[in-house]
C-alpha positions in Angstrom: 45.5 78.7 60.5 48.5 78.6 63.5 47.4 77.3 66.6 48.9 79.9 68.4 49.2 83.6 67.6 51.5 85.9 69.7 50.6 90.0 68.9 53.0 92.8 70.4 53.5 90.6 74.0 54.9 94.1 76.3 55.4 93.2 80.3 56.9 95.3 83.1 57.8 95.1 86.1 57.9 98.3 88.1 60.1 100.2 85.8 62.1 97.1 84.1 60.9 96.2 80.9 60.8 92.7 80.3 59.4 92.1 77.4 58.9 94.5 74.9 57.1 93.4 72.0 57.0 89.2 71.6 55.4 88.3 68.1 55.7 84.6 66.5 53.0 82.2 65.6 53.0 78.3 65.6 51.5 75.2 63.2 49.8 72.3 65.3 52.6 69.8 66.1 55.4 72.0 65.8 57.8 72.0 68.4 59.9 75.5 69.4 62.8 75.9 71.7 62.7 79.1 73.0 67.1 80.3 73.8 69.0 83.2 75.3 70.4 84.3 78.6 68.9 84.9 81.7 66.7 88.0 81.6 66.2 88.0 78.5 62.5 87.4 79.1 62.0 83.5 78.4 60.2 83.0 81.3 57.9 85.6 81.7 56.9 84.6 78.0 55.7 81.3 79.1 54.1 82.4 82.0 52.2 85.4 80.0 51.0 82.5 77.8 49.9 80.6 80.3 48.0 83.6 81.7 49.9 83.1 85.1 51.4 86.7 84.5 48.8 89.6 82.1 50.7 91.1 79.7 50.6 95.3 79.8 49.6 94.7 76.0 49.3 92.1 73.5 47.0 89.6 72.0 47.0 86.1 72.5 44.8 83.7 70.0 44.6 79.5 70.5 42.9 78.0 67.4 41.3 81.6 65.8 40.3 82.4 69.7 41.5 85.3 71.0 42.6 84.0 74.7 44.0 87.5 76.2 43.6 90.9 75.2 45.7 93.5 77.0 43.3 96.0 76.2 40.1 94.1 77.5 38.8 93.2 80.7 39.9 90.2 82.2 37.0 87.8 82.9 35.8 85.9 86.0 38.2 83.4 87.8 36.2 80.2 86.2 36.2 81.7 82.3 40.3 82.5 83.4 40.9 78.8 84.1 39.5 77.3 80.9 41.7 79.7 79.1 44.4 78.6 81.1 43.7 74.8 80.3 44.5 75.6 76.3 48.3 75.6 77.8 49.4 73.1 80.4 53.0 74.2 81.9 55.9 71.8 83.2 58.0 74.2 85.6 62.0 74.0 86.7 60.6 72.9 90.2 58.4 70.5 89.3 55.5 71.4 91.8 54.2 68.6 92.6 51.5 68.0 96.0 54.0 66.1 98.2 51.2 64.8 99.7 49.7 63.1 96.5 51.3 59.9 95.1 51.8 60.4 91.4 48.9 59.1 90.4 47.1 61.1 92.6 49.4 64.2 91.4 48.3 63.2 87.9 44.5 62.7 87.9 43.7 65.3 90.7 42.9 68.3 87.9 41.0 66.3 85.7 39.2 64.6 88.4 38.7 68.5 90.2 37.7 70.3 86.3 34.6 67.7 85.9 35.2 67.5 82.3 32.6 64.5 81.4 34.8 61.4 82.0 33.8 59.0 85.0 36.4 58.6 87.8 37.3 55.1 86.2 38.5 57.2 83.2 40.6 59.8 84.9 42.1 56.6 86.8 43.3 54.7 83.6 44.3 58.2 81.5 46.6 58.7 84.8 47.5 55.0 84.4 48.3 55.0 80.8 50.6 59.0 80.3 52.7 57.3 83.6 53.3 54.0 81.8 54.6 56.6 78.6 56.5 58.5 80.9 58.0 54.9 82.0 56.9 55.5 85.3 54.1 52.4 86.0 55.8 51.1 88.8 56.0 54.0 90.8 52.3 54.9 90.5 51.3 54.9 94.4 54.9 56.3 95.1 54.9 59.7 96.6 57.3 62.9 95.4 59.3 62.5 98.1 60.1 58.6 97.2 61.1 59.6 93.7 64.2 61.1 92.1 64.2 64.5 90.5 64.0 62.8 86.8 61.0 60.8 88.0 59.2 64.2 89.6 59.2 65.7 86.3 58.4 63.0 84.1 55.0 63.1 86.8 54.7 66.7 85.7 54.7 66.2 82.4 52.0 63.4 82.6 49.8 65.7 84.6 50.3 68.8 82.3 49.3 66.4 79.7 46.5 64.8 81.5 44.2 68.2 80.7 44.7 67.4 77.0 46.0 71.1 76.3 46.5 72.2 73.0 50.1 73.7 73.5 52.7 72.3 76.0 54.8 74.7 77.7 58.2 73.5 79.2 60.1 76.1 81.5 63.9 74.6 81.5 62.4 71.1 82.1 66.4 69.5 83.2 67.8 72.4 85.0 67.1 71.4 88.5 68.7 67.8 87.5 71.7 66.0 88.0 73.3 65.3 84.3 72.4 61.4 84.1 68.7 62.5 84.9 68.3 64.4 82.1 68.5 62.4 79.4 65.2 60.5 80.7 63.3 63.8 80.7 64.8 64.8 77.6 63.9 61.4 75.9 60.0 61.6 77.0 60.1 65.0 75.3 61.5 63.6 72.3 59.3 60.9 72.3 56.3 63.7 72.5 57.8 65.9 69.5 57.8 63.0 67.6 54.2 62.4 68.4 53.6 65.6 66.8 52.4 67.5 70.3 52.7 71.1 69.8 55.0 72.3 72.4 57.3 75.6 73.7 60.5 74.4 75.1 62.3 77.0 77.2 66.4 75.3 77.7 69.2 75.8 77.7 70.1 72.5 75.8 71.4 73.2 72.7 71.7 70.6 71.4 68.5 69.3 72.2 67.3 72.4 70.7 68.6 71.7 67.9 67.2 68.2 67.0 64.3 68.3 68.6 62.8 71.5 67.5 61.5 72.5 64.6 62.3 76.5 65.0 64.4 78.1 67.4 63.7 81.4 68.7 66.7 83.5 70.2 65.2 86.0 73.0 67.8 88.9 74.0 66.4 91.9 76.0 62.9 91.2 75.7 62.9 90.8 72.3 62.9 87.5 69.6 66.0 88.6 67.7 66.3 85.7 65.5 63.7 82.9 65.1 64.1 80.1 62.3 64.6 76.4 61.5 66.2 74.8 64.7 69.7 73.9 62.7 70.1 77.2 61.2 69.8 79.1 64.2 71.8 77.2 65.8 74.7 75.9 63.6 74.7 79.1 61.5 73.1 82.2 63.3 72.4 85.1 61.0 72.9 87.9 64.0 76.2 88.3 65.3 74.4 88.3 69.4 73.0 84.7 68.8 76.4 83.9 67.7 78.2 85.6 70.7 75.6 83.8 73.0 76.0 80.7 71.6 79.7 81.0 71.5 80.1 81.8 74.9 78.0 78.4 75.8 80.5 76.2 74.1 83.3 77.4 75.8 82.1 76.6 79.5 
């Protein structure tokens, strides 16, 4: 069974069509980079999944549940939020509490959601995903004290610090200098090869390419192509994916 199941995803806003009938589904530990220009609806995607926008229609199922129905009644704010925590989300900006060191930044949901484990717990977890991320010596350090490579590898330890099932990435290195993002790009390497399932919304292609299992190519609000990552990308079946990629390599 996929982990994740995407059925007929249709958004608007106002008038403007975003997207206009997502479908794709997912295996557990597969990674796929989701391409295409801006507009073309990447974003709202993610954030539709992560129930941070409601789809106009559409189903979205996690592990045979159905999260979100378009045509149901959304439930109360608490039964929202667990839905929420199947997905954790590592924006552009990274969004971290300036006045929260990074440990703070990374145990402060799990500490808030009361999920069963002591405090002692929530302190190592936070200890441990920042010494993966690399980051063990600037645990007490605060946003503000840390470069823009170092902010997001805390916001990816504190998306993964509410165990979700899918991690969603939202053009993770575009708000980074070029020598910064090879250490965020390596720390999501590292978790593709630790087989977490993860979206990955960039514009690196060719990070896309070898990190990825699939590649889907969004145009207009719709997947035009999806595939294995190389194919897509070295050898694109539809002659927009081709054009898009084309006019990439020539910047």
């Amino acid at each position: 069974m996929p982990i994740l199941e995407v059925n007929n995803l249709k958004k608007k806003f106002e008038n403007t069509e975003i997207l206009k009938g997502i479908s794709f589904s997912m295996e557990e530990g597969q990674t796929i980079s989701v391409i295409g220009s801006s507009g073309s609806g990447k974003t709202t995607m993610l954030r539709c999944l992560n129930l941070l926008e409601f789809a106009d229609e559409g189903t979205i199922t996690v592990n045979g549940e159905k999260l979100f129905d378009a045509s149901e009644k959304l439930g109360n704010p608490d039964e929202l939020r667990e839905k929420r925590l199947h997905f954790g989300m590592v924006f552009q900006q990274f969004n971290l509490f300036p006045q929260y060191t990074a440990l703070e930044n990374v145990t402060l949901a799990p500490s808030l959601r009361g999920d069963g484990r002591s405090s002692e717990e929530i302190l190592n977890m936070g200890k441990e995903l920042l010494d993966q991320m690399g980051l063990s010596d600037r645990m007490n350090n605060y946003p503000h004290q840390l470069s823009g490579g170092q902010q997001q590898r805390v916001a990816i330890a504190r998306a993964l610090a509410l165990k979700p099932d899918i991690l969603c990435f939202d053009e993770p290195t575009s708000a980074l200098d070029p020598e910064l993002t090879g250490e965020v790009l390596r720390v999501i390497r590292e978790l593709a090869n630790k087989h977490m399932t993860m979206i990955i919304v960039t514009h690196e292609m060719a990070f896309a390419r070898d990190v990825a299992d699939e590649v889907i190519f969004m145009d207009s609000g719709i997947i035009l192509e999806k595939g294995p990552a190389a194919d897509v990308i070295n050898n694109p079946a539809k002659e927009r994916t081709r054009q898009f990629l084309s006019s990439l390599s020539s910047h």
